[in-house]
N, C-alpha and C positions, 0 to 999 in steps of 0.2 A: 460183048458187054461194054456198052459205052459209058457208066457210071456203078460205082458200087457205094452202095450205104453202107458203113461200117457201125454194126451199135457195140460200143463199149460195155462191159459187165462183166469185170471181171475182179472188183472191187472186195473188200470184204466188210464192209458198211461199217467200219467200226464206229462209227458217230453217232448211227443207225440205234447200237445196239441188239441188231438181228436182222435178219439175211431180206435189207430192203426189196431187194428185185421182187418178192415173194408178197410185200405189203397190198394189201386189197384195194383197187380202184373199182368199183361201182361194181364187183364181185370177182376181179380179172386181178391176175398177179401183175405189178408193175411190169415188169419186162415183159411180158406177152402185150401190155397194152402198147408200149412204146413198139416192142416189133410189130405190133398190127398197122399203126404207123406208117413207118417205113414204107411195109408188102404195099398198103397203100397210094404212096409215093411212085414206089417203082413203079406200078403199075399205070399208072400215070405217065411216065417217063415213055414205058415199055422198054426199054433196049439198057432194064434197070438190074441192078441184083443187090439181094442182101444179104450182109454177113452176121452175124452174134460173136464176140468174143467171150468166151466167157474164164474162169479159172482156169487151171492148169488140171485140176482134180475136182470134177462140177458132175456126174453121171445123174444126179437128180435133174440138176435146170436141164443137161443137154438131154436127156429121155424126155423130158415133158416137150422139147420141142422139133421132136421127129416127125412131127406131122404138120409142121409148118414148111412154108418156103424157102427156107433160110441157110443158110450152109453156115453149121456151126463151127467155130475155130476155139482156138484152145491157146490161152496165155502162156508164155515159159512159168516156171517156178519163182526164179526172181530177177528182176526187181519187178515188184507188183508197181504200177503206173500205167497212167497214159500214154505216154511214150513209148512201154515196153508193149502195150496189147496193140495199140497201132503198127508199131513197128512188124509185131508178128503175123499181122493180119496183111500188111501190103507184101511181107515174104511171099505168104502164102500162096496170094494171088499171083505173085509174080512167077512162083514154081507152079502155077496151074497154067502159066502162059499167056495173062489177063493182063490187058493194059489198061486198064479205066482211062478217060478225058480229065477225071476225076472224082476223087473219094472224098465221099459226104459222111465227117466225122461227130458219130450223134453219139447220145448218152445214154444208158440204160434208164436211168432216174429221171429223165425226163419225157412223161407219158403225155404232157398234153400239147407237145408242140403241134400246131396243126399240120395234117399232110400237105396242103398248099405253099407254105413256108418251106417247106424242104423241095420243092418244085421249084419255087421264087429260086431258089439259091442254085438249086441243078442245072434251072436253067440258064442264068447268067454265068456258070462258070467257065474259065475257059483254062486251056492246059496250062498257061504261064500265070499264072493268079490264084492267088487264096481269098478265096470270099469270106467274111463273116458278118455274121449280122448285128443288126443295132436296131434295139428297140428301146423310146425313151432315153435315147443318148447313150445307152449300155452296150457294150458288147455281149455276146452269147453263143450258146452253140444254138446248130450243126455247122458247124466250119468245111468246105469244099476246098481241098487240095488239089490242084491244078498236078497232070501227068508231070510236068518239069520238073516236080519237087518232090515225086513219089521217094523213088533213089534215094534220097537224102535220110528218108524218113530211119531205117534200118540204122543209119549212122547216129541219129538223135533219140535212138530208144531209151535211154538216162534222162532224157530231155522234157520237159513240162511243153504245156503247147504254147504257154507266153513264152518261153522262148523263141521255140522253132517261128511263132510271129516275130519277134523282133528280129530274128536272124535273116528272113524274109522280108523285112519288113517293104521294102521296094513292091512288092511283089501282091501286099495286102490292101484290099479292096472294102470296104465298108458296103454294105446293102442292107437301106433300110427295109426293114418288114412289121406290119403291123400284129406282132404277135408276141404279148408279155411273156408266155409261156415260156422265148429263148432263155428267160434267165430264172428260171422256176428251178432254183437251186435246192431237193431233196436230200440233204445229210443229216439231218437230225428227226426226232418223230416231232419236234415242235413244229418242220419245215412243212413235214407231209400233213398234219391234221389242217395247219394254212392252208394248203394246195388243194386239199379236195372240199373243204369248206365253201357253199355256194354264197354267191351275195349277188346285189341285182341283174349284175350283169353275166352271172351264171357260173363266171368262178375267180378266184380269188389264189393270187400266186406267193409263195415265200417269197421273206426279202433276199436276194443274193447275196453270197459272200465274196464280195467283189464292189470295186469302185469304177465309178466311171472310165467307159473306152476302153477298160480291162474284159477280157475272157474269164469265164469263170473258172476256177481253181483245179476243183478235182472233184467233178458231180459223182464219181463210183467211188469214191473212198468210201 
């Protein structure tokens, strides 16, 4: 395995008000659309894998998706973060014997990023570099972590991902990509009825919560 997509979900939406992953995209649960995604990607890549984090105690979302490609992972208890499902997800790999090039760290809540964007990004990445993208002058995810800096990750599981950016910073790379969707921030139902609402151009994204050249916060909360 030359790259792994890591999708995050392990969140408990409480912004949401109910168990976002589950919300309806054009009859599909959020998170089955965002992992169709991914399989997409990989497959694309070929020499790709995908993972799902999800809760620590999830046996509904992880049954619904035994018949997908995916190898489901499982968050500790606490601390519920970014930090802590990443963290548990490059262990994991690591105790499976997996060295990724690097890990392409995406979000459960974000279903419409194109498959090609997450290509753009896999394929510029290289093991000493963190890629992230920039659309509209924003930063966004899926952010591609470079093998150099997997190791670390396990240490910065407390860690938000604008950190482990600035701690890196040396190391952070900008890639633009024409796809609004990276910052198609899903925490609230005001974010999602924006997101799926069409207009000319066939869709229409929340504003992020986030300012310029910043990552966005925390799209599984």
């Amino acid at each position: 395995m030359e790259y792994s997509i890591v999708v995050l979900a392990a969140g408990y939406s409480h912004r949401f008000g109910s168990d976002k992953r589950l919300a309806s995209i054009q009859g599909e649960p959020m998170l089955l659309r965002t992992l169709e995604v991914a399989q997409e990607a990989a497959l694309i890549m070929e020499d790709a894998a995908v993972q799902v984090v999800l809760r620590a105690r999830d046996p509904v979302i992880a049954n619904g998706l035994k018949k997908m490609p995916v190898q489901v992972l499982h968050a500790p208890v606490w601390p519920v973060s970014i930090g802590a499902s990443l963290a548990s997800a490059v262990e994991s790999l690591q105790r499976a014997g997996a060295n990724p090039k690097a890990v392409l760290v995406c979000m459960g809540d974000m279903p419409f990023v194109e498959p090609e964007t997450l290509v753009t990004i896999l394929k510029a990445a290289r093991e000493d570099r963190i890629h992230v993208p920039v659309c509209a002058g924003t930063r966004g995810y899926p952010i591609a972590i470079g093998r150099k800096y997997l190791s670390a990750l396990p240490r910065l599981r407390n860690t938000g991902m604008e950190k482990v950016l600035r701690i890196f910073a040396d190391a952070v790379v900008d890639i633009e990509v024409n796809d609004p969707a990276i910052n198609c921030d899903i925490n609230r139902p005001d974010d999602f009825h924006a997101a799926v609402r069409q207009d000319l151009f066939g869709k229409i994204f929340a504003s992020p919560d986030t300012v310029a050249d910043e990552p966005l916060p925390s799209p599984s909360e």
